[in-house]
KERO-54158 format. One line per 3 residues: for each residue y, z, x of N, C-alpha, C. Coordinates in Angstrom, 1 decimal, m for minus. Layout:
BEGIN
Y/Z/X/Y/Z/X/Y/Z/X  ... .
This chain:
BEGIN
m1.2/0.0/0.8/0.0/0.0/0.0/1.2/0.0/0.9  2.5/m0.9/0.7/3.5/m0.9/1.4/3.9/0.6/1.1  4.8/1.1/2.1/5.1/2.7/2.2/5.9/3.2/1.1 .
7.1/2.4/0.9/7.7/2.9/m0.5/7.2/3.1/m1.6  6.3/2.0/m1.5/5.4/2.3/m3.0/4.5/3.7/m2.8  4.0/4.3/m1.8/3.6/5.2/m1.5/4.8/6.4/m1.1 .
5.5/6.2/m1.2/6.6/7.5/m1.8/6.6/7.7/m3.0  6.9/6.5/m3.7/7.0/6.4/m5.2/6.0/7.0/m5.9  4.8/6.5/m5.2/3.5/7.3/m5.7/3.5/8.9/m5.6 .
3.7/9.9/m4.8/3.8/10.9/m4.1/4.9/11.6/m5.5  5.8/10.7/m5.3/7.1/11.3/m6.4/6.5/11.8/m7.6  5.7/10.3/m7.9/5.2/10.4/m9.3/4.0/11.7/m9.6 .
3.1/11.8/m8.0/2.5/12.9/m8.2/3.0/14.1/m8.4  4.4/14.1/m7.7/5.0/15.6/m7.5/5.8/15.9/m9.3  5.8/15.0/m9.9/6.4/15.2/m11.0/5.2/15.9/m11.8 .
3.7/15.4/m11.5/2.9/15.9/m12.8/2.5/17.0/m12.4  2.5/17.8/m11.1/1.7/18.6/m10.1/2.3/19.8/m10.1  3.4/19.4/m10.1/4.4/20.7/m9.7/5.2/21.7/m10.7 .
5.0/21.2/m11.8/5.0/22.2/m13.1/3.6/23.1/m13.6  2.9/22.4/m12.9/1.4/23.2/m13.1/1.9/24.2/m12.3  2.4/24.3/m10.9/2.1/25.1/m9.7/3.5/26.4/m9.8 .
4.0/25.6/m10.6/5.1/26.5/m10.8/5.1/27.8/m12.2  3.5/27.2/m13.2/2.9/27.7/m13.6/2.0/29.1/m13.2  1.2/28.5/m12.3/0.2/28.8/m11.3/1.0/30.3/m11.0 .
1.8/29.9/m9.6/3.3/30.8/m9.0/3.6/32.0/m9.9  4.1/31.3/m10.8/5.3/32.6/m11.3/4.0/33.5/m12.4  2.8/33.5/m12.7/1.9/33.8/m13.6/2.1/35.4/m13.1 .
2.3/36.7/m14.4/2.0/37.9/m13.4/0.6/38.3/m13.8  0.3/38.2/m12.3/m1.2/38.1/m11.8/m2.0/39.6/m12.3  m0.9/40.5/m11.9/m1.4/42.0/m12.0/m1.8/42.3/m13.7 .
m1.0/41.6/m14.5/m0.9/42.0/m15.6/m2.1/41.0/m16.5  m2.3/40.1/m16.0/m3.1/39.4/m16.3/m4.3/39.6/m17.5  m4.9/40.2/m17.0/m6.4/40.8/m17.3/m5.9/41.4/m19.1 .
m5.1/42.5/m18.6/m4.5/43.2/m19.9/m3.8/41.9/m21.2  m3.5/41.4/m20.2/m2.4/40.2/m21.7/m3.3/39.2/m22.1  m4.1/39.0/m21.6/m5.0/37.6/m22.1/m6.2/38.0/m22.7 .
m6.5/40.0/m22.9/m8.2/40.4/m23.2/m7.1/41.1/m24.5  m5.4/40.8/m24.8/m4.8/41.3/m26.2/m5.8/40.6/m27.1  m5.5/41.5/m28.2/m6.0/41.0/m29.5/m5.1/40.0/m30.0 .
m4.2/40.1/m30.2/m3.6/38.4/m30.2/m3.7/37.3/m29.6  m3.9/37.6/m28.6/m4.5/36.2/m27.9/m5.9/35.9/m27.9  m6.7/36.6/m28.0/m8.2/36.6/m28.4/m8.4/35.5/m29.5 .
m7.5/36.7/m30.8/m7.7/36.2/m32.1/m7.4/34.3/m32.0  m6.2/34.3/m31.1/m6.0/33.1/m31.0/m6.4/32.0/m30.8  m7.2/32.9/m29.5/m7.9/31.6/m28.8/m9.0/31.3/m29.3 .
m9.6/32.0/m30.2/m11.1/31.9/m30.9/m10.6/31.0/m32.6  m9.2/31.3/m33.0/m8.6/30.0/m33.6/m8.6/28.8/m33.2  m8.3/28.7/m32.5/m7.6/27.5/m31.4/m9.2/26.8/m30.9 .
m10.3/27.4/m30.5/m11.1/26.8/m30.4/m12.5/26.1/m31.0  m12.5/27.2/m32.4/m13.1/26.8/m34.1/m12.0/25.7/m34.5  m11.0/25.6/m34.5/m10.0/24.1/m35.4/m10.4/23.0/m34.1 .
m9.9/23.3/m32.8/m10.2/22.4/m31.9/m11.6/21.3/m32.2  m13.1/22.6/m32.6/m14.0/22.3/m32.1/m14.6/21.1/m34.0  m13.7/21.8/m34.7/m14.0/21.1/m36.3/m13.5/19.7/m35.9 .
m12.0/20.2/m35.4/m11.3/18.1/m35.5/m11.6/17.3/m34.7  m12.0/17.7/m33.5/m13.1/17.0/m32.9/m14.5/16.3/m33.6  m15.1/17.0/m34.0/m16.2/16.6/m35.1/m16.0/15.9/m36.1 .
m14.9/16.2/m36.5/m14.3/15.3/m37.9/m13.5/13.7/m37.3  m13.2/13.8/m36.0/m13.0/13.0/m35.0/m13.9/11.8/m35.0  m14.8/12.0/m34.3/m16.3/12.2/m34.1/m16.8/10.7/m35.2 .
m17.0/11.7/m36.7/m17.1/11.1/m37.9/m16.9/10.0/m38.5  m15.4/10.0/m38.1/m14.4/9.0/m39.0/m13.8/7.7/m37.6  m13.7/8.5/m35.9/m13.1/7.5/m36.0/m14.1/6.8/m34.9 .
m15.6/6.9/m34.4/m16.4/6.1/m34.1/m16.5/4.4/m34.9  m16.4/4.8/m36.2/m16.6/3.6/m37.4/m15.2/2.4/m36.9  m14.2/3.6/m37.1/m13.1/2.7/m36.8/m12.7/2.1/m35.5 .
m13.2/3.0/m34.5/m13.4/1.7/m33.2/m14.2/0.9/m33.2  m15.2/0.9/m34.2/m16.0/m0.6/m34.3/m15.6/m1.7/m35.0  m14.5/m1.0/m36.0/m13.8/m2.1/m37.1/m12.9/m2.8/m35.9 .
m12.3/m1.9/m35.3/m11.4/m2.3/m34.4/m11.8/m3.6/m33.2  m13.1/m3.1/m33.0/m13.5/m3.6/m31.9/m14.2/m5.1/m32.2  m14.3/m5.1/m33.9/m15.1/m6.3/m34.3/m14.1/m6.9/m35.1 .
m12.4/m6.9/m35.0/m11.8/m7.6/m35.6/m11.3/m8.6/m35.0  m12.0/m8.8/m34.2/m11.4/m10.2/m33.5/m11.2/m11.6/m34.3  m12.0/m11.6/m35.3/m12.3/m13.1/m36.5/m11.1/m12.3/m37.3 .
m10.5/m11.1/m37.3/m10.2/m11.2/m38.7/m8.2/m11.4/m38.5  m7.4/m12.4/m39.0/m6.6/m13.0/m39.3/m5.4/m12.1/m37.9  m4.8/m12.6/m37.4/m3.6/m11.5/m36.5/m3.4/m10.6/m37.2 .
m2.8/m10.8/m38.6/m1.4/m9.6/m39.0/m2.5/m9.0/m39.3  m4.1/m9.0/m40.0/m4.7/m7.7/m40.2/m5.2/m6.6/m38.4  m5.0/m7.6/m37.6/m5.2/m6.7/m36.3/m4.4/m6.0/m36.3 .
m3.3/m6.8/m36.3/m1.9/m6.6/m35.7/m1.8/m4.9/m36.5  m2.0/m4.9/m37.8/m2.0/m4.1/m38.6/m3.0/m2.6/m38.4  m4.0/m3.3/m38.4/m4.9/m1.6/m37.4/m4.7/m1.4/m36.7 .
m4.4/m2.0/m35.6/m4.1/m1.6/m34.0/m2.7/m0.6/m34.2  m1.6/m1.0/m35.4/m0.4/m0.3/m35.6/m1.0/1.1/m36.1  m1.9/1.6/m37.2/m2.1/2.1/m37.6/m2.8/2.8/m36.7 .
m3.3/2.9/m36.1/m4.6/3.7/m35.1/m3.0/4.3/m33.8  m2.1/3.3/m33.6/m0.9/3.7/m32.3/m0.3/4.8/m32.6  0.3/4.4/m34.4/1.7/5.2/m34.4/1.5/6.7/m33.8 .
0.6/7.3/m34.7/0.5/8.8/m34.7/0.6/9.3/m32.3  0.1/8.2/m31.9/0.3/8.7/m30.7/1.7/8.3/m30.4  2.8/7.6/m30.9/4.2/7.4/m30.6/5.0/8.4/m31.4 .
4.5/9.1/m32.4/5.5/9.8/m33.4/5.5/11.2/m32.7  7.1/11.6/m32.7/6.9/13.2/m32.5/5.8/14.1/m33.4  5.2/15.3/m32.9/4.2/15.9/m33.8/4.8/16.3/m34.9 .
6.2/16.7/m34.7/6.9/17.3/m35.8/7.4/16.5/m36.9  7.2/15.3/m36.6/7.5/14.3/m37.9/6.2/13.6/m38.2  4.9/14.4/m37.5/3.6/13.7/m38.1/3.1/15.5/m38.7 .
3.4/16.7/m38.6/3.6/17.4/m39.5/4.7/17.1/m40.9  5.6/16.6/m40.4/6.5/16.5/m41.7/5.8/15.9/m42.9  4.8/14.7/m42.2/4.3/13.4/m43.0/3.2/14.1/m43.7 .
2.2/14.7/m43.1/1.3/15.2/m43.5/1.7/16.4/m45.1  2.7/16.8/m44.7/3.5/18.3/m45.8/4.1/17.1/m47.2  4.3/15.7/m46.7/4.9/15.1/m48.2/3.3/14.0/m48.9 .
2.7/14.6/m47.7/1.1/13.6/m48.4/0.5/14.9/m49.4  0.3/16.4/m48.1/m0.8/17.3/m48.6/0.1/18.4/m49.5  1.5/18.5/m48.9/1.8/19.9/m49.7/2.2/19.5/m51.6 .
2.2/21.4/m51.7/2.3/21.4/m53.2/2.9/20.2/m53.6  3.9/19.7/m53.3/4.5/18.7/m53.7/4.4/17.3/m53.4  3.4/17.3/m52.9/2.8/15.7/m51.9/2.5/14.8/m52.8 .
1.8/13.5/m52.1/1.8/12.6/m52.8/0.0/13.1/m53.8  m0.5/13.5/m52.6/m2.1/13.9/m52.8/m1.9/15.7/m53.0  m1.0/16.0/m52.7/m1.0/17.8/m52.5/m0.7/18.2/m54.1 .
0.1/17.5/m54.4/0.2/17.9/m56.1/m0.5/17.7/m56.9  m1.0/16.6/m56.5/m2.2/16.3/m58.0/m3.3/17.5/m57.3  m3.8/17.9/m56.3/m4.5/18.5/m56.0/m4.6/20.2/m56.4 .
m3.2/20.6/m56.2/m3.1/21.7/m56.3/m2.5/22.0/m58.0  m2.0/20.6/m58.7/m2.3/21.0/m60.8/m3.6/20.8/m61.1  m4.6/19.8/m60.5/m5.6/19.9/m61.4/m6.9/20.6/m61.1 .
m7.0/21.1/m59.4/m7.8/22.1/m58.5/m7.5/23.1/m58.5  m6.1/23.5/m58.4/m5.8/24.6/m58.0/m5.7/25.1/m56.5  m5.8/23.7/m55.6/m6.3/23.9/m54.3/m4.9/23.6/m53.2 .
m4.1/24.4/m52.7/m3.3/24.2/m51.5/m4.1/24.5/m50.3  m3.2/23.2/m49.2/m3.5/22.8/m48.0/m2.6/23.3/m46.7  m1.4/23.2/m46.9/m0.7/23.5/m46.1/m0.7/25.3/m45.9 .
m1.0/25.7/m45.1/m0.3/27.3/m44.1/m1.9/27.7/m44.8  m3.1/26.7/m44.4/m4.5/27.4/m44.4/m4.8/26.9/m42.7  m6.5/27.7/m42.7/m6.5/27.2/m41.9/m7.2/25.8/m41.5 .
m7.9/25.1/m42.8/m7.9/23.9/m43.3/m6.7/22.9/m42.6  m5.3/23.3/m42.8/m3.9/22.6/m42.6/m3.8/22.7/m40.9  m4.5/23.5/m40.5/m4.8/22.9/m38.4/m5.7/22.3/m38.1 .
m6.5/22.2/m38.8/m7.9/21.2/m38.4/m6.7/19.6/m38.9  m6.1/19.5/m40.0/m5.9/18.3/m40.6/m5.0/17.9/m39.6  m4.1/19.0/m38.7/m2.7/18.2/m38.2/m3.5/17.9/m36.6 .
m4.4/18.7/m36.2/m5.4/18.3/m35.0/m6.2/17.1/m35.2  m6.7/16.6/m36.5/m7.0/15.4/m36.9/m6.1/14.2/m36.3  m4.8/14.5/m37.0/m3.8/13.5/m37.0/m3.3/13.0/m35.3 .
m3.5/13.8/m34.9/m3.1/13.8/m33.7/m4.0/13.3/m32.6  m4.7/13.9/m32.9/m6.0/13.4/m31.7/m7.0/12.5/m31.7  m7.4/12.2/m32.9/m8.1/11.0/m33.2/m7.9/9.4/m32.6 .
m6.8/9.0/m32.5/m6.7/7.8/m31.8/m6.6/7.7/m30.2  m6.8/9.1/m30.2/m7.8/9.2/m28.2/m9.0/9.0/m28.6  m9.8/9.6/m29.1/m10.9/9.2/m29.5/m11.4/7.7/m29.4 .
m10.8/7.1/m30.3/m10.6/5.6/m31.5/m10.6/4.6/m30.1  m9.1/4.8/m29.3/m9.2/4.2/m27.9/m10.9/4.1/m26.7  m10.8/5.2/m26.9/m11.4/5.6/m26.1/m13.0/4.9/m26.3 .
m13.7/4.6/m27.4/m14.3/4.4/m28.3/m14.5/2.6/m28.3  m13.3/2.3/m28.7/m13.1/0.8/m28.7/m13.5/0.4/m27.2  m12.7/0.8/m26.7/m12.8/0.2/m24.9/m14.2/0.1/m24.3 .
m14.5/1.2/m24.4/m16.4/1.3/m24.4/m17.0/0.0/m25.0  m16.8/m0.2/m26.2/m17.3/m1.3/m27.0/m17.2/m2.4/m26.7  m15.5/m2.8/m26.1/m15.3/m4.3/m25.7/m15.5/m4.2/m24.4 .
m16.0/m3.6/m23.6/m16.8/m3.8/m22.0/m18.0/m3.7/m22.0  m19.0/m3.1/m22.9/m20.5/m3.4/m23.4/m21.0/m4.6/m23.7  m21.9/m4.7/m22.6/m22.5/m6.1/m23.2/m23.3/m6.4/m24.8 .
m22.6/m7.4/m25.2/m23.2/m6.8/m26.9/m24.3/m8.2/m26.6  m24.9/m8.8/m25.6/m26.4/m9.4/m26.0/m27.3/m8.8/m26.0  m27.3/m7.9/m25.5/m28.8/m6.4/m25.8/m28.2/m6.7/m28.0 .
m27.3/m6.2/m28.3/m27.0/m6.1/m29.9/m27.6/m7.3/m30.4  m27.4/m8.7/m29.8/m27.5/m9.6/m30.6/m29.2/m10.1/m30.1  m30.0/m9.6/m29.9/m31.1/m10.0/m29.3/m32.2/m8.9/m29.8 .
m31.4/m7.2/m30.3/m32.1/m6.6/m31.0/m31.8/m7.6/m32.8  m30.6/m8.2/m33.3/m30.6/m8.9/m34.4/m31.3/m10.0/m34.3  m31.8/m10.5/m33.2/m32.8/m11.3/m33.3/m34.0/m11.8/m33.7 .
m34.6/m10.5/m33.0/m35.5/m9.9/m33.4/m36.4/m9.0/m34.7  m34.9/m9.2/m35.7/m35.2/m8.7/m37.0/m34.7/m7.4/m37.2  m33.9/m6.8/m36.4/m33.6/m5.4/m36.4/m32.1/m5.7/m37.6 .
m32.4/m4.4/m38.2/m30.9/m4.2/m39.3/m29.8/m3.8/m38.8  m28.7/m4.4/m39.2/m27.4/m3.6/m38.5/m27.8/m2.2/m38.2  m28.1/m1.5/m39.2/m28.2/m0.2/m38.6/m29.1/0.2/m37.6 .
m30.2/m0.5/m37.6/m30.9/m0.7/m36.3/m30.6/m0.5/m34.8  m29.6/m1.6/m35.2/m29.2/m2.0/m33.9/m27.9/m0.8/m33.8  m27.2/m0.7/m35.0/m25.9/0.5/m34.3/m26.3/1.7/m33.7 .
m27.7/2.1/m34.0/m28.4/3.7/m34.0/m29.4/2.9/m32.6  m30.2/2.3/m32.5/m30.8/2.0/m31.2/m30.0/1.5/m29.9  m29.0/0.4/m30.3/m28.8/m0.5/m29.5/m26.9/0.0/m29.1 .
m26.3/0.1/m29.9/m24.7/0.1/m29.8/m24.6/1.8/m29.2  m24.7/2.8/m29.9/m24.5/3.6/m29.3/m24.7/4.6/m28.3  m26.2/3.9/m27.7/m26.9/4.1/m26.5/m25.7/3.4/m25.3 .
m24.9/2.3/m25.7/m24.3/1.5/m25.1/m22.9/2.1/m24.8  m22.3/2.6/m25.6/m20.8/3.0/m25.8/m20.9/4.7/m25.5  m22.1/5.4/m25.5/m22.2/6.6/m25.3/m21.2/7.4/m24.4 .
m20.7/6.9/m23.2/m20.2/7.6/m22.2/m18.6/7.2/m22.8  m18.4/6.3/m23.2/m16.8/6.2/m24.1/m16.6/7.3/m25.2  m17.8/7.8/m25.7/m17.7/8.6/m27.1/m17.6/9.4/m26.2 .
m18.2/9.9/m25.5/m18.6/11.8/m24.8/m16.6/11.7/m24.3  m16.4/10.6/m23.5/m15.1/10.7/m23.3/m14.2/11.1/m23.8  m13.9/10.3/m25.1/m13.1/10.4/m26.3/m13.0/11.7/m27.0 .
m14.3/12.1/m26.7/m14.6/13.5/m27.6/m13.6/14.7/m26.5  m13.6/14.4/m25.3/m13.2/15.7/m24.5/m11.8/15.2/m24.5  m11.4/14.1/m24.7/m9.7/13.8/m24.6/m9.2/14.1/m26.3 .
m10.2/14.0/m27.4/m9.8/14.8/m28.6/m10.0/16.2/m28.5  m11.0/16.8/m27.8/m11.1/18.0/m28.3/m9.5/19.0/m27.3  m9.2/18.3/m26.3/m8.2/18.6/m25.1/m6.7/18.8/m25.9 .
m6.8/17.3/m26.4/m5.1/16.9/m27.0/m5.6/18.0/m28.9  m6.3/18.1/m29.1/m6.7/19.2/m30.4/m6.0/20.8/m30.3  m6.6/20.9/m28.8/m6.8/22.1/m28.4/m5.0/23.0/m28.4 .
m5.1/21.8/m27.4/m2.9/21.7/m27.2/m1.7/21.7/m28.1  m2.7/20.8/m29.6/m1.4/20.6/m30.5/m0.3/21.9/m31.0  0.7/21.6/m31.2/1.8/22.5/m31.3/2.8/21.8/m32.6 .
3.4/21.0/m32.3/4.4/20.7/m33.5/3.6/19.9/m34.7  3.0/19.3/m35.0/2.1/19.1/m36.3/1.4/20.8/m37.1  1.1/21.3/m36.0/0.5/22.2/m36.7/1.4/23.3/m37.2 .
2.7/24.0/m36.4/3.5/25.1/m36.7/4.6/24.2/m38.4  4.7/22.6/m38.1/5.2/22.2/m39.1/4.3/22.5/m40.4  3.1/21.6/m40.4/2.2/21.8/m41.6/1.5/23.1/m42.1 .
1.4/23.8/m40.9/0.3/24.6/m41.2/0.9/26.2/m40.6  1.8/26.0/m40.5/2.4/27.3/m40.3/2.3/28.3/m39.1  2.6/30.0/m39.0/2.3/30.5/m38.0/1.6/31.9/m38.8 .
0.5/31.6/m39.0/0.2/33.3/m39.9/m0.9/33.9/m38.8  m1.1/34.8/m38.3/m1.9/35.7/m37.5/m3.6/35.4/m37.9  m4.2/35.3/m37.2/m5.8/35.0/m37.3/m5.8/33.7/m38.5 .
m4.8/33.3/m39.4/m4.9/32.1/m39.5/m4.8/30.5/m39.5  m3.5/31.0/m38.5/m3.2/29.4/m38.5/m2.2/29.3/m37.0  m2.2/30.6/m36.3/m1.7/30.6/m35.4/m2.3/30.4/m34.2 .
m2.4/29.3/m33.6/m3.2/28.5/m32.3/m2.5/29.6/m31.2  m2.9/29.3/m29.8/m2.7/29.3/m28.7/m1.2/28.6/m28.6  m1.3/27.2/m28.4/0.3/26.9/m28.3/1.6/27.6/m29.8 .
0.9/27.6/m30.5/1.8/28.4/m31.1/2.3/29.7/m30.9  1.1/30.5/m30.4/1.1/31.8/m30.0/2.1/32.1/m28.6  2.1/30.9/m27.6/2.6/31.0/m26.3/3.6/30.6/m27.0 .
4.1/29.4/m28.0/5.9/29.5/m28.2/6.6/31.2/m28.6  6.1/31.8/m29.4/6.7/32.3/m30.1/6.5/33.5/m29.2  5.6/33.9/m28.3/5.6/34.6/m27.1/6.9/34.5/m26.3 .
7.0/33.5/m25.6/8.4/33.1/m25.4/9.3/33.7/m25.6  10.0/34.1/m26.9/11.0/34.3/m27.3/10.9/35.8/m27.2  10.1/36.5/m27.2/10.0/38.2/m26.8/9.1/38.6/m25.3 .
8.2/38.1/m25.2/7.6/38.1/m24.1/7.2/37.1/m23.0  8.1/36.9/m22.2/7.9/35.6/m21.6/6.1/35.7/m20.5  6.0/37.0/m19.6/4.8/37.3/m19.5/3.5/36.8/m20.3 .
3.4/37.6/m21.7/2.4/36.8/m22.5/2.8/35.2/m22.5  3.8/35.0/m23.0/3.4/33.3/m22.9/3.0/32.6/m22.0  3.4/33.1/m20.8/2.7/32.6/m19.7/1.5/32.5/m19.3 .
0.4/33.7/m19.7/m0.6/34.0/m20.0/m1.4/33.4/m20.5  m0.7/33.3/m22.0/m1.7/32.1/m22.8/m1.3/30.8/m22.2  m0.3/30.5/m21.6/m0.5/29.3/m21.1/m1.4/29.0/m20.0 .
m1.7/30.2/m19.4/m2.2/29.8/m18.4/m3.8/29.9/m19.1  m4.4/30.3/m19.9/m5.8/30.4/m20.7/m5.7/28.8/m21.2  m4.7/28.0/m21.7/m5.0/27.3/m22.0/m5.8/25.6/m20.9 .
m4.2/25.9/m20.0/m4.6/25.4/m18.7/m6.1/25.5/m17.8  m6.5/26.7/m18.2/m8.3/27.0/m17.8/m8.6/26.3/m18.7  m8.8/26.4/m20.0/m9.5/25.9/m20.7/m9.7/24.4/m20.4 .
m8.6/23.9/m20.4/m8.5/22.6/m20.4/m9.5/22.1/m19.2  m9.5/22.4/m18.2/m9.7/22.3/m17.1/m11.6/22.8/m16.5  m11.9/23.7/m17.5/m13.0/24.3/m17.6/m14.0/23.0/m18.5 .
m13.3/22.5/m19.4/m13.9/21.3/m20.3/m14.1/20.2/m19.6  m13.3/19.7/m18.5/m13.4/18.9/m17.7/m14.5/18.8/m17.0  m14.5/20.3/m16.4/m15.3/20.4/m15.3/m16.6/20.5/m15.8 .
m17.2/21.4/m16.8/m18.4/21.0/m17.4/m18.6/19.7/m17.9  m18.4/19.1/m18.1/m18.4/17.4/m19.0/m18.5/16.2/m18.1  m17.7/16.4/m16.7/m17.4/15.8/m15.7/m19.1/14.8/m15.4 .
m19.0/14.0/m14.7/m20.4/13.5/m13.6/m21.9/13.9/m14.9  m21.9/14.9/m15.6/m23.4/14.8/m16.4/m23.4/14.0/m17.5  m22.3/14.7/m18.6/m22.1/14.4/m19.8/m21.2/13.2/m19.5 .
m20.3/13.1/m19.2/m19.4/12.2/m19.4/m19.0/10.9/m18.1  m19.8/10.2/m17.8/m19.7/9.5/m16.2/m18.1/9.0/m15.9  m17.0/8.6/m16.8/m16.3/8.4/m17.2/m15.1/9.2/m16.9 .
m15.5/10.6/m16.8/m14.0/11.6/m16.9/m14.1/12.0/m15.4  m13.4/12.5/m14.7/m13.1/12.8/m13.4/m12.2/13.8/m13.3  m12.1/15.1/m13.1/m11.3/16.4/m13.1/m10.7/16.5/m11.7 .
């Protein structure tokens, strides 16, 4: 690499590196033990990692299908590409807080789906803890979806068309042949959903509130920490940072050939 570009490189390391370390640094180390074994943060993190571990799954579910739609619309017309591909992007371009806002005029009492729900059910969504799994949904799923597709369009699909050859049924072939194939894109997708799940903050304090053991995550817990205890927040920040980093490293070279910590 010519040397400037290798400064530039260095810069661009020092920009992602050095807020971790400055993390790392100022953490109080002594106090440690005591702030992160709080019942608050406990409570939290055992939140934070049941919604994590649901929208991932619900992830999982819904958007495997739609990286194959995605991945098989090649025949179908531009503007309908053009159209999923928008629809799978936005939510990673939108602030969280205006994809909580969206979610509160779809689900809440007064939504487009929240009101018919909650006159003829009886059933409210927003400030449960239902309403963090849904904003961890929104959010993380098109890591997945990516993640998912890309696998698909680098797979050689003549193993696919050679098991339909042979007489095998779509589903045949999706349960034998495709997913054996895309497998290390899904395990990926799953730890970059369950990661950006784990993290979310403004979708979820929007829709789903801040109530104690039930809707108050980790990043929520570390904002509002902040403002009285900058210690604790740091704390959980720094639990979440393990976390993150603990996922990696388990998942890394076995499960996931793909991810690299």
């Amino acid at each position: 690499m010519p040397a400037p570009l290798v400064v530039v490189a260095v810069v661009a390391l020092a920009v992602l590196v050095l807020p971790l370390v400055a993390l790392v640094v100022r953490a109080p180390w002594a106090e440690l033990p005591a702030l992160v074994t709080s019942a608050p943060v406990l409570e939290a993190l055992r939140l934070s990692l049941v919604t994590a571990s649901i929208a991932t799954a619900v992830c999982l579910a819904l958007g495997v299908p739609l990286a194959m739609l995605l991945a098989h619309s090649a025949d179908a017309p531009a503007p309908v590409r053009r159209l999923l591909r928008a629809a799978v992007t936005v939510p990673l371009l939108l602030p969280p807080v205006v994809g909580g806002i969206a979610l509160l005029l779809l689900l809440g009492r007064r939504g487009l789906v929240g009101g018919w729900l909650a006159e003829t059910w009886g059933v409210t969504i927003p400030f449960t803890t239902g309403a963090v799994v849904i904003a961890q949904v929104f959010v993380s799923m098109p890591f997945l979806v990516f993640a998912v597709e890309g696998a698909l369009s680098g797979a050689d699909r003549r193993v696919e068309q050679a098991a339909a050859t042979l007489g095998a049924s779509r589903w045949q072939v999706f349960r034998h042949m495709t997913l054996p194939l895309v497998a290390p894109g899904i395990a990926a997708g799953a730890v970059l959903c369950f990661t950006r799940a784990l993290g979310e903050f403004g979708a979820t304090i929007t829709f789903a509130g801040s109530l104690p053991g039930v809707t108050r995550t980790l990043p929520v817990a570390s904002y509002l920490a902040l403002q009285s205890d900058p210690d604790e927040a740091i704390a959980i920040a720094l639990v979440l940072l393990a976390v993150a980093v603990a996922v990696l490293l388990l998942l890394r070279d076995r499960w996931v050939p793909g991810v690299r910590a």
